[in-house]
C-alpha positions as CSV (number, residue, x, y, z in Angstrom):
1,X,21.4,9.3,-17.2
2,X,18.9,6.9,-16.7
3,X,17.5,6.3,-13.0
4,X,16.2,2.7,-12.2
5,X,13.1,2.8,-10.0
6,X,12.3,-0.7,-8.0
7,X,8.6,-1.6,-8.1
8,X,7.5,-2.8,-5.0
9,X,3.9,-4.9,-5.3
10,X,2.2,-5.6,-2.4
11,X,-1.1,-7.0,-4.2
12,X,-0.6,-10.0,-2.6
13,X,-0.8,-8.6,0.9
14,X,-1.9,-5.2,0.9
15,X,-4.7,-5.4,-1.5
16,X,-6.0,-8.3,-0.2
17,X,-7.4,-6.4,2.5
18,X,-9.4,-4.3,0.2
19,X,-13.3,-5.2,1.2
20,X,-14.2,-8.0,-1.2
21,X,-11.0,-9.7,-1.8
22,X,-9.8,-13.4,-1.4
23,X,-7.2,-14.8,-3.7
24,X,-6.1,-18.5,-2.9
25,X,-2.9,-20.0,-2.4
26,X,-3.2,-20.9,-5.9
27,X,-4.2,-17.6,-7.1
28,X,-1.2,-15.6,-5.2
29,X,1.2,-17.9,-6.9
30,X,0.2,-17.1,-10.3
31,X,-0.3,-13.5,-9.9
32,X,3.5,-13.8,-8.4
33,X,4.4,-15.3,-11.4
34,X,3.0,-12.9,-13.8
35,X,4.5,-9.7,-11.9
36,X,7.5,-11.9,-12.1
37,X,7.5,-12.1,-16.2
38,X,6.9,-8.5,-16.4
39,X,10.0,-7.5,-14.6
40,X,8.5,-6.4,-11.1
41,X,11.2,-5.7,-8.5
42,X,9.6,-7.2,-5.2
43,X,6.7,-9.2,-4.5
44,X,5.4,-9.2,-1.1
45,X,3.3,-12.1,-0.5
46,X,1.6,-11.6,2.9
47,X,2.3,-11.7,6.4
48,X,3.5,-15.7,7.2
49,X,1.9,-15.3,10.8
50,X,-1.5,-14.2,9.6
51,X,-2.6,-17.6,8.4
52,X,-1.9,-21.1,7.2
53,X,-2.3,-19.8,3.2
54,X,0.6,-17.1,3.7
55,X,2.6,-19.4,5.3
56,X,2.8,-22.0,2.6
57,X,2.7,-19.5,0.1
58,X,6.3,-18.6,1.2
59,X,6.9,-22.5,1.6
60,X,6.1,-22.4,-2.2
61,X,7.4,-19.9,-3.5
62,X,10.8,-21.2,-1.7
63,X,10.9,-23.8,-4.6
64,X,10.2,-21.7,-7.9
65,X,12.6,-20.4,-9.4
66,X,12.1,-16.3,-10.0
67,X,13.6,-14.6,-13.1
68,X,13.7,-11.3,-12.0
69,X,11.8,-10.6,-8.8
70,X,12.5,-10.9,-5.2
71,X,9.9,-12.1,-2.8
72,X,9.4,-10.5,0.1
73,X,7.9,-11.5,3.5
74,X,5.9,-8.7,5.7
75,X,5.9,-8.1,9.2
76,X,6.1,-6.2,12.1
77,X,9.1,-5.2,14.8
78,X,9.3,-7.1,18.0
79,X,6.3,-6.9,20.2
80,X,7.6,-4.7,23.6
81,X,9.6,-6.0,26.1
82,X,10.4,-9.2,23.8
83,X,13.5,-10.0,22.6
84,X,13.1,-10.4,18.7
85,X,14.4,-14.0,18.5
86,X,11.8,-15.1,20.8
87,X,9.4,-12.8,19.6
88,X,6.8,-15.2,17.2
89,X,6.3,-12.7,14.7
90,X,10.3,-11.9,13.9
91,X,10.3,-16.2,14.2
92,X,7.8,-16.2,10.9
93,X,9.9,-14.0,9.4
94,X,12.7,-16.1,9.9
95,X,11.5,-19.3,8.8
96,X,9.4,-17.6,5.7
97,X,12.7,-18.6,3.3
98,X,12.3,-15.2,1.9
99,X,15.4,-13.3,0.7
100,X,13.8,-10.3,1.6
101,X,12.1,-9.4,5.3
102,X,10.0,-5.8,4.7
103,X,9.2,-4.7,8.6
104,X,6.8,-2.1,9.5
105,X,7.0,0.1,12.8
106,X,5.7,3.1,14.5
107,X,6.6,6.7,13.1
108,X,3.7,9.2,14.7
109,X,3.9,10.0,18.2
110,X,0.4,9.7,18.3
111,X,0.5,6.0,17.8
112,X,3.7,5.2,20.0
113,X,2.5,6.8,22.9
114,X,-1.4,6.1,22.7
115,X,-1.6,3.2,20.4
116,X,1.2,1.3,21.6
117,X,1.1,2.8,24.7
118,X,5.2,2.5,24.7
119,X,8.0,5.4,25.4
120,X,10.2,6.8,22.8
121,X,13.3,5.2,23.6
122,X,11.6,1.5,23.4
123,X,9.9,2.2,20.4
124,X,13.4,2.8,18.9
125,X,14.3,-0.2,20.7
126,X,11.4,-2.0,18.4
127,X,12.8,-0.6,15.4
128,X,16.5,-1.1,15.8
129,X,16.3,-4.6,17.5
130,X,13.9,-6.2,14.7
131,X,15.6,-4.3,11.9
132,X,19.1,-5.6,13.0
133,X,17.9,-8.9,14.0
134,X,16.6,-10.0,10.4
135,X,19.7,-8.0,8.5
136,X,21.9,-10.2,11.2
137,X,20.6,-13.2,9.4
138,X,21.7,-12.1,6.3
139,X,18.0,-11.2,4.9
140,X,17.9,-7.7,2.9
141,X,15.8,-5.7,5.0
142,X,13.2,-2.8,4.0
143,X,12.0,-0.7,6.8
144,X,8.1,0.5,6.1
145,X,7.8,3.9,8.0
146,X,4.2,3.4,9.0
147,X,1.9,6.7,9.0
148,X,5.4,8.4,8.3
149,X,3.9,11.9,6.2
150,X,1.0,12.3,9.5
151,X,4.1,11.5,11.7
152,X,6.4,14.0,10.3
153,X,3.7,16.8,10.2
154,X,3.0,16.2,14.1
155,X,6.7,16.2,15.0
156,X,9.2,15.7,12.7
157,X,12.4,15.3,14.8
158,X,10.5,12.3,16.6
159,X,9.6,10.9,12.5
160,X,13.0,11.2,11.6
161,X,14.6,9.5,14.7
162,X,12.6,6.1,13.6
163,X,13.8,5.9,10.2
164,X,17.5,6.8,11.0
165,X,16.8,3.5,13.6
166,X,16.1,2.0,10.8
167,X,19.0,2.6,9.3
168,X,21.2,2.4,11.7
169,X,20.1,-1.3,12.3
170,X,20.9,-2.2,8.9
171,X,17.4,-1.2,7.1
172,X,18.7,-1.0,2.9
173,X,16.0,0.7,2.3
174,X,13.2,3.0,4.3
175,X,9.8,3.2,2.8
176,X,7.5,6.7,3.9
177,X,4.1,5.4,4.0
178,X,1.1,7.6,3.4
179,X,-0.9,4.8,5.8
180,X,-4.1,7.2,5.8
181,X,-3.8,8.5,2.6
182,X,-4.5,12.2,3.5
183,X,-1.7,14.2,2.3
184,X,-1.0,16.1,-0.3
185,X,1.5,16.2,-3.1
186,X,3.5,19.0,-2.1
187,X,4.1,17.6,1.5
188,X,5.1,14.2,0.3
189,X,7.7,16.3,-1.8
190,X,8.8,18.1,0.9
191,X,9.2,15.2,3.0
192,X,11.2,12.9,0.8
193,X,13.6,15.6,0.5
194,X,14.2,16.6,3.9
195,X,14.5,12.7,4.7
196,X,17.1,11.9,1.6
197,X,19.0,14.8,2.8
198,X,18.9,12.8,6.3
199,X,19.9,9.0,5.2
200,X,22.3,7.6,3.3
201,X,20.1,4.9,2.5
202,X,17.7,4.9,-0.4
203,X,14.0,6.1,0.0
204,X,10.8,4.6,-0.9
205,X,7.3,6.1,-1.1
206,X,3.9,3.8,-0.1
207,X,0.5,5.8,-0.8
208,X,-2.8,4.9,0.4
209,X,-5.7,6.3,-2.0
210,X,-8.1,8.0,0.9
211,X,-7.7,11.7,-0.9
212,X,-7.6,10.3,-4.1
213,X,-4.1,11.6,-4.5
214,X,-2.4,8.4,-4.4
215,X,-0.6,8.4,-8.3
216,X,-0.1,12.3,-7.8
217,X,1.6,11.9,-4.1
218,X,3.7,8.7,-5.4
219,X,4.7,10.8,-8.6
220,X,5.5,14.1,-6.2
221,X,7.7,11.1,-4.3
222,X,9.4,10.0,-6.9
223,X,10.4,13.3,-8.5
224,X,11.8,14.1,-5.1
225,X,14.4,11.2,-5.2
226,X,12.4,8.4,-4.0
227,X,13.9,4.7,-5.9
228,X,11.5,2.6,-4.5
229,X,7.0,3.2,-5.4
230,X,4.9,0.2,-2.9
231,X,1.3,-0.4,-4.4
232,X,-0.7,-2.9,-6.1
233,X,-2.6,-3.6,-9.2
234,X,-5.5,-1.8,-9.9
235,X,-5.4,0.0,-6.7
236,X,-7.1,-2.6,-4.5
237,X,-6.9,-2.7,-1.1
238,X,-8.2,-1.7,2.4
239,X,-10.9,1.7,2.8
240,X,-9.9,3.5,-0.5
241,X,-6.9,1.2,-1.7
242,X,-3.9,1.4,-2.6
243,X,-1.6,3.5,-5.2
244,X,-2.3,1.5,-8.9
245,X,1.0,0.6,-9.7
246,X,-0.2,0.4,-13.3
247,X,-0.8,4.3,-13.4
248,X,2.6,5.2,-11.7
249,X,3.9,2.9,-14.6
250,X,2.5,4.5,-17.3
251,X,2.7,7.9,-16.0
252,X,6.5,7.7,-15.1
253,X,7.3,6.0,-18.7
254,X,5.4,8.2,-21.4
255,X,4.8,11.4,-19.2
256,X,8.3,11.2,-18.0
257,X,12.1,11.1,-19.2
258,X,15.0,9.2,-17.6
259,X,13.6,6.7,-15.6
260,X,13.7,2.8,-16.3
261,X,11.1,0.5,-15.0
262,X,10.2,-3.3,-15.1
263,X,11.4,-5.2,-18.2
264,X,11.7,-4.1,-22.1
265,X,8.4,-4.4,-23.3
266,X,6.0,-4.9,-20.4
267,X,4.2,-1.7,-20.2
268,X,2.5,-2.8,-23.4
269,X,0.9,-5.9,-20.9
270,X,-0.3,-3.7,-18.4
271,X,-4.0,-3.8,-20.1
272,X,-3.9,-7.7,-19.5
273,X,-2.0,-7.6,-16.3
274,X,-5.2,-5.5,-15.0
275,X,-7.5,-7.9,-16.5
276,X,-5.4,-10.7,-14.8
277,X,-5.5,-9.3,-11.7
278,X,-9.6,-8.7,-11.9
279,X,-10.5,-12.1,-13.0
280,X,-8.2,-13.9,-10.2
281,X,-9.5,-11.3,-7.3
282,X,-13.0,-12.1,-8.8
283,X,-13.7,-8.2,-9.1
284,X,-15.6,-6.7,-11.5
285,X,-13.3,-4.4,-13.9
286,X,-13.6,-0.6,-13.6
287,X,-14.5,0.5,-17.2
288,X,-13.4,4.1,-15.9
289,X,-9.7,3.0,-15.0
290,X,-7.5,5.6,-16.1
291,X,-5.3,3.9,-18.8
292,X,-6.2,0.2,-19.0
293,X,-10.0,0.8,-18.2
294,X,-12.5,-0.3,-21.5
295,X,-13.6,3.9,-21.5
296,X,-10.1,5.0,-21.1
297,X,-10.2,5.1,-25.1
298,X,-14.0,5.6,-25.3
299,X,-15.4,8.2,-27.9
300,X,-19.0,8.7,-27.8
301,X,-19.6,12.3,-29.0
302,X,-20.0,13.0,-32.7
303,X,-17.3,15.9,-32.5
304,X,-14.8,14.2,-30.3
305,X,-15.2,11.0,-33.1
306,X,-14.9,13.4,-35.7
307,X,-11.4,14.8,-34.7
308,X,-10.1,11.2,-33.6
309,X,-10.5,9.9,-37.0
310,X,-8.6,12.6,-37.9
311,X,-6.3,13.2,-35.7
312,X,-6.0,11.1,-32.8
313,X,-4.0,12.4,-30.4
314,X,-6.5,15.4,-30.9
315,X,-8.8,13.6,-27.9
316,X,-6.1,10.8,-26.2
317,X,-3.1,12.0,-24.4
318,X,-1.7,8.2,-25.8
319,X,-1.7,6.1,-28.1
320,X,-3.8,3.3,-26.4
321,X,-2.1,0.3,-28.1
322,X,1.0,1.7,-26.2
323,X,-0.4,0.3,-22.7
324,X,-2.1,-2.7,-24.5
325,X,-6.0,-1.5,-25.1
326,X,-7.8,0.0,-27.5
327,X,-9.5,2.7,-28.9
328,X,-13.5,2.4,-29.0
329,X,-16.1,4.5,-30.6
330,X,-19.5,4.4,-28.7
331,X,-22.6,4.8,-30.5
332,X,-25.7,6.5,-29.0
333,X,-28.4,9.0,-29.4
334,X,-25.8,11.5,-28.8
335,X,-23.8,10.5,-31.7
336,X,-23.2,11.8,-34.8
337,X,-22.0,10.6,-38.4
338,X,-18.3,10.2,-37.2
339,X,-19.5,7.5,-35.3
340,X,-21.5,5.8,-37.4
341,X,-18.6,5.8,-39.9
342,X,-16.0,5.0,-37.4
343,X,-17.7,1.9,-36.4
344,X,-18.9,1.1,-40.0
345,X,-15.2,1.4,-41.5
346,X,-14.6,-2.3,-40.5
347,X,-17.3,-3.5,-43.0
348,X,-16.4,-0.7,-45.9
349,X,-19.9,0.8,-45.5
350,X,-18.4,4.2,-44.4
351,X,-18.4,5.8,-48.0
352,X,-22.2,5.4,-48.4
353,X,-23.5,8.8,-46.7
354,X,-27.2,7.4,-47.1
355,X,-26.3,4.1,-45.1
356,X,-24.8,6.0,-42.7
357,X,-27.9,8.3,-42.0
358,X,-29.8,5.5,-42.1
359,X,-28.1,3.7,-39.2
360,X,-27.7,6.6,-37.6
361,X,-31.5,7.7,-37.8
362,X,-32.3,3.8,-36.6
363,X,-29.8,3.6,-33.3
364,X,-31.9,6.9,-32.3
365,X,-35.1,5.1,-32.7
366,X,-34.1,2.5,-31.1
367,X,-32.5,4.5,-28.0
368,X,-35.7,6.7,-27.7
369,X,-37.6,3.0,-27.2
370,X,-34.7,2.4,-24.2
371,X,-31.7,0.3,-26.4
372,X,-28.5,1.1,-25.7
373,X,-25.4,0.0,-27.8
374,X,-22.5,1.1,-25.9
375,X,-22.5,-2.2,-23.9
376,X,-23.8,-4.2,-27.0
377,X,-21.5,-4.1,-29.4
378,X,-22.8,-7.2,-31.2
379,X,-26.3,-5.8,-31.1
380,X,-25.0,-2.6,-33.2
381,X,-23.2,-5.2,-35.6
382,X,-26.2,-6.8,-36.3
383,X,-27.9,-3.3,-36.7
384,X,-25.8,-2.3,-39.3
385,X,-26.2,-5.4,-40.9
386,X,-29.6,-5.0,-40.7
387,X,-29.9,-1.5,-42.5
388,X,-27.3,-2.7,-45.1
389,X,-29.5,-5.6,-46.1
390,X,-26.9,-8.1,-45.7
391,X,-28.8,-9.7,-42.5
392,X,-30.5,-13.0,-43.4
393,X,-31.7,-14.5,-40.2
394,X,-30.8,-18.6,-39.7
395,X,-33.8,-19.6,-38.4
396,X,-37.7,-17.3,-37.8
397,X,-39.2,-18.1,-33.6
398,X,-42.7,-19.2,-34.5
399,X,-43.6,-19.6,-30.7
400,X,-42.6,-20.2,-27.5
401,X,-44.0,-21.0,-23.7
402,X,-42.2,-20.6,-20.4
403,X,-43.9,-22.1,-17.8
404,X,-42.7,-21.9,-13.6
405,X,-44.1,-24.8,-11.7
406,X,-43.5,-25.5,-8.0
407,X,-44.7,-27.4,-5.5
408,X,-44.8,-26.5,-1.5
409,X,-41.3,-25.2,-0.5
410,X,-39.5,-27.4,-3.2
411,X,-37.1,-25.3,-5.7
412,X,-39.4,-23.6,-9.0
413,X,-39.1,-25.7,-12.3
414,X,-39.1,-23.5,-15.2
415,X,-39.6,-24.9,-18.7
416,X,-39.2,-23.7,-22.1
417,X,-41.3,-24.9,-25.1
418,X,-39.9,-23.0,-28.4
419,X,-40.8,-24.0,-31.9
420,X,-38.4,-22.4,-34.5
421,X,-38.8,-22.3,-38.7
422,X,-34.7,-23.6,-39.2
423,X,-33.8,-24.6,-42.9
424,X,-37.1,-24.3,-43.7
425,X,-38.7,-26.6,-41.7
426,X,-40.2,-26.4,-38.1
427,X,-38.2,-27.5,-35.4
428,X,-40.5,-28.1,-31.9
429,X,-37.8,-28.4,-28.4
430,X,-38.6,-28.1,-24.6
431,X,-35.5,-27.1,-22.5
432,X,-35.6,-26.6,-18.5
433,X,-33.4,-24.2,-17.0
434,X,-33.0,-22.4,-13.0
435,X,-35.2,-19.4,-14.8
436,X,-37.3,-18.2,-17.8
437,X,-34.0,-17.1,-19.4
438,X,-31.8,-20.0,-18.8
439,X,-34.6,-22.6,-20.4
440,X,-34.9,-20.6,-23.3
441,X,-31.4,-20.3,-24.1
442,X,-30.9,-23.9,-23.6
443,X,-34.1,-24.6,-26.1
444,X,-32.7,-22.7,-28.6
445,X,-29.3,-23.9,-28.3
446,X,-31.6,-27.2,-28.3
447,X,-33.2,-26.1,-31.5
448,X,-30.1,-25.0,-33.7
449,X,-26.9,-27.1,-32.5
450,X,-27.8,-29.9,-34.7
451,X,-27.3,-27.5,-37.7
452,X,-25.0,-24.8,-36.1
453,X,-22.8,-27.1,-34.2
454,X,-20.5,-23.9,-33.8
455,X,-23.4,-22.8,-31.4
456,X,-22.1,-25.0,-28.7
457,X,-18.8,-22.8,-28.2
458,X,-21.0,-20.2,-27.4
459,X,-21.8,-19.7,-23.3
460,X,-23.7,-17.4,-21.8
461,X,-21.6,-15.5,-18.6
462,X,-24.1,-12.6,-16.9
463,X,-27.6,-11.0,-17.7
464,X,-28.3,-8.2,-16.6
465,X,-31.5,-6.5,-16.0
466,X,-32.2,-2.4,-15.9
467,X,-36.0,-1.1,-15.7
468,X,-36.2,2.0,-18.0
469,X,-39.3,4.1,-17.1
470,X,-40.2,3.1,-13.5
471,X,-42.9,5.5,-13.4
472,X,-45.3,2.9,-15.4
473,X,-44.9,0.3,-12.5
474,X,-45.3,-2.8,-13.2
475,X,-45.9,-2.2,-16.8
476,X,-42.2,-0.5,-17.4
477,X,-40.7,-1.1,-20.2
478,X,-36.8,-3.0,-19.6
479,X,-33.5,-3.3,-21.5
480,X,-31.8,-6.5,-20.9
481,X,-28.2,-6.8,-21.6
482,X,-26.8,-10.3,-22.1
483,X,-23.0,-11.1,-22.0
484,X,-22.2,-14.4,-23.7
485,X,-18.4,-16.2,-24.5
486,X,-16.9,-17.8,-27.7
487,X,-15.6,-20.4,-26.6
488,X,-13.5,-20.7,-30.3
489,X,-11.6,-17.8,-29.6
490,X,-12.4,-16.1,-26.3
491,X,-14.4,-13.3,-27.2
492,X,-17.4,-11.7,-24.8
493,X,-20.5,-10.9,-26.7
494,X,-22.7,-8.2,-25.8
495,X,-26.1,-7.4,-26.7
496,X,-29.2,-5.9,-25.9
497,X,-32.9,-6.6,-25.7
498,X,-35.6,-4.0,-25.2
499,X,-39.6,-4.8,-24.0
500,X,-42.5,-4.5,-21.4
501,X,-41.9,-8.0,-20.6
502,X,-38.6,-8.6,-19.5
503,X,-39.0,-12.6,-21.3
504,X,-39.0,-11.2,-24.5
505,X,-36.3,-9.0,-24.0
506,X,-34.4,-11.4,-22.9
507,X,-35.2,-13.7,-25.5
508,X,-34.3,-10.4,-28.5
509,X,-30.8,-10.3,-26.7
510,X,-31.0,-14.0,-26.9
511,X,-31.2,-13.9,-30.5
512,X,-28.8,-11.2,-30.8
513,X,-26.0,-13.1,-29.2
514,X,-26.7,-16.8,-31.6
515,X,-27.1,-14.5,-34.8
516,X,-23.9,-12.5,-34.4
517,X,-22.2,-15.7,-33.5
518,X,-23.4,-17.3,-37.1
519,X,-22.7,-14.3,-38.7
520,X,-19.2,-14.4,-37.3
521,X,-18.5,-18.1,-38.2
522,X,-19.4,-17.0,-41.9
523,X,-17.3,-14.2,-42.1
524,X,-20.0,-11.3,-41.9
525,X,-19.1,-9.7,-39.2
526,X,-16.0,-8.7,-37.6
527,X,-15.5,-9.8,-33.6
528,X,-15.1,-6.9,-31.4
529,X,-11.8,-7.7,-30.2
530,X,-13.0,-7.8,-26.7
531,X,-11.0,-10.9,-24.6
532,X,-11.8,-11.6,-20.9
């Protein structure tokens, strides 16, 4: 038999307390909107008394029409010695329009007596009179056991009082919540069990991430019965975050039988879903995120490339086109043929063991100067081109002149003057720019559009800078990495420049970036694959 388990996302609220983290009004609603298409269970979308922006989100969301999920407003019980109806925090709740009320109260003695400063009896007065209050008014009603797991490990006959208030009051679910995100799998076990054996209402689990245990202690959870797994995507939220939803997914659909989760078909957006979330939470992606992370399917040892192409479950406990990404084979100095050939296979090169030695023997020259491919895809591209013989550059830099001017306080000037040899004649452009790098690239773009127009798809998005042997000073030599975007069809660009002088090397990664773009547009070589 199949069990159904609800997840809860509280992304909107929850992890938009993580440090660093401001969605808008309009950002909420389409991250609501896109749990909402996936099949997500509940959708909390922040507390309506906090501010103006949570407020109207509920105002908003009031008028959508959901497919699948619920939206839930947060809150907390009554404030002491208030009656709930006049209390202003049960009155957001009430006039929030959502179908859904989830309401957070004390569990630890710790915090009743010397937090809130309240005795037993009225803090299951709080519980029972805010919990029946909101069920009274026909709203369904889940009760977040705050702190439950360091509550129940103090005194657990106090703990368990609280949530059977809860229940008592109408509560149609109670969530444990691991607030401090200290424990340990085998007490959240122990915990849900003892706690199911207690209620007759379902129980949910809510893990904060401060032992790094979060996915174990929500998977310990839900093995013990829990129907219900709180978190958000990509694990943001406040000190450590939150439990990644995305992992629990995964985890409880290909390591784990007889469960059912979101829709038919969604686990395969998970990979885009993160991406999503990232680009609207303007947070730079994790590379190292288990499962939808660019390394989660990241081979960069010769022998672990080797027995991929091979075998590939041999080094990935997945398939990674199951959770929507993709496998990638890194090439460095560490590498060895299988990598070369892996990466090679897309232009039928990989039968030509001289090529592949050659390439091989050139990426380690390079490396030993301070290049590095695996964040330059298009850079190795071009390299293989290169050592193929099937590189024949557009257009030869002849010379070029950056000059900074300023004057008193007033903002620096910096102009580029570039001469380029393009379809065999010289082409002579100035371009001005916020820095040496920016008035270059806009010369060259300058230079070539009027015979690449294709060239003005292409953007450039970040540059970054990385000084490689800081012991010469000054005088180091640096690797810049420069991430442009095809506008034509949305894929990110990176490649890789190496000097003393970081102009140069920005204007080699420059180069890098225009060429594989032409080289592209002709059908030479093969995009990456890698969409923003």
């Amino acid at each position: 038999m199949t069990q159904r388990i609800q997840i809860y996302d509280t992304t909107l609220r929850d992890g938009s307390q993580g440090e660093g983290v401001n969605f808008s009004l309009q950002d909420k609603l389409l991250i609501a909107q896109k749990l909402d298409e996936l099949g997500f269970d509940y959708i909390e979308g922040g507390y309506p008394l906090s501010n103006p922006k949570d407020f109207e989100f509920f105002q908003r969301a009031a008028e959508m029409t959901w497919k699948h999920a619920k939206i839930c407003a947060f809150g907390m019980t009554r404030r002491r010695d208030c009656k709930p109806e006049d209390d202003i925090g049960m009155q957001a709740l009430r006039d929030s329009k959502a179908s859904v009320c989830t309401v957070v109260g004390k569990t630890w003695d710790l915090h009743v007596f010397e937090v809130l400063r309240v005795d037993e009896s009225e803090n299951l007065a709080m519980i029972r009179d805010s919990v029946g209050y909101l069920a009274g008014l026909g709203r369904e009603l889940i009760y977040d056991a705050e702190h439950f797991f360091d509550g129940w490990r103090a005194n657990p006959e106090f703990a368990l009082k609280t949530v059977k208030a809860a229940e008592e009051a109408g509560a149609s679910m109670v969530c444990l919540c691991d607030t401090n995100g200290g424990r340990l799998p085998e007490e959240v076990a122990a915990a849900v069990t003892a706690v199911r054996a207690a209620l007759k209402v379902p129980v949910g689990i809510h893990c904060h991430n401060d032992g790094d245990l979060a996915v174990a202690n929500s998977l310990a959870a839900l093995d013990a019965g829990a129907l219900q797994v709180q978190g958000t995507i990509n694990g943001i939220g406040e000190r450590c975050g939150n439990v990644d939803l995305i992992s629990v997914v995964a985890n409880m659909t290909f390591k784990k039988r007889g469960y059912e989760m979101l829709r038919e078909g969604s686990v395969q957006r998970l990979c885009d879903l993160s991406h999503y979330v990232y680009e609207l939470a303007n947070l730079n992606h994790r590379n190292n995120q288990a499962w939808v992370g660019r390394s989660a399917f990241a081979h960069k040892g010769g022998m672990h490339v080797h027995a991929v192409n091979r075998i590939a479950h041999s080094y990935e406990h997945i398939d990674p086109s199951l959770i929507g990404n993709e496998r990638r084979v890194l090439v460095s100095e560490l590498s060895g043929r299988s990598n070369i050939v892996a990466k090679a296979t897309k232009y039928k090169l990989d039968n030509d063991n001289e090529l592949m030695k050659k390439i091989l023997d050139r990426v380690q020259d390079l490396e030993n100067e301070g290049y590095q491919f695996e964040a330059a895809e298009a850079s190795f591209d071009l390299l293989i081109q290169k050592v193929a013989g099937n590189y024949s550059s557009s257009f030869r830099r002849k010379s070029y002149h950056v000059h900074v001017q300023t004057d008193g306080d007033s903002p620096a000037i910096t102009t580029a003057v570039l001469k380029l040899s393009v379809s065999d004649r010289d082409v002579l452009v100035a371009g001005e720019g916020d820095g040496p790098v920016n008035a270059l690239d806009n010369a060259l773009r300058q230079a070539l559009v009027q015979v690449f127009p294709n060239l003005a798809q292409l953007r450039l998005v970040d540059y970054k800078v990385r000084v490689i042997n800081s012991t010469e000073g000054t005088a180091a030599r640096v690797r810049v990495v420069i991430e442009s975007r095809d506008d034509n069809d949305g894929e990110v660009i990176n490649t890789v420049g190496v000097s003393e002088n970081v102009i140069e090397a920005s204007w080699l990664a420059l180069v890098d970036s225009v060429e594989y773009k032409l080289l592209k547009d002709a059908g030479i070589v093969i995009g990456n694959g890698r969409r923003d």
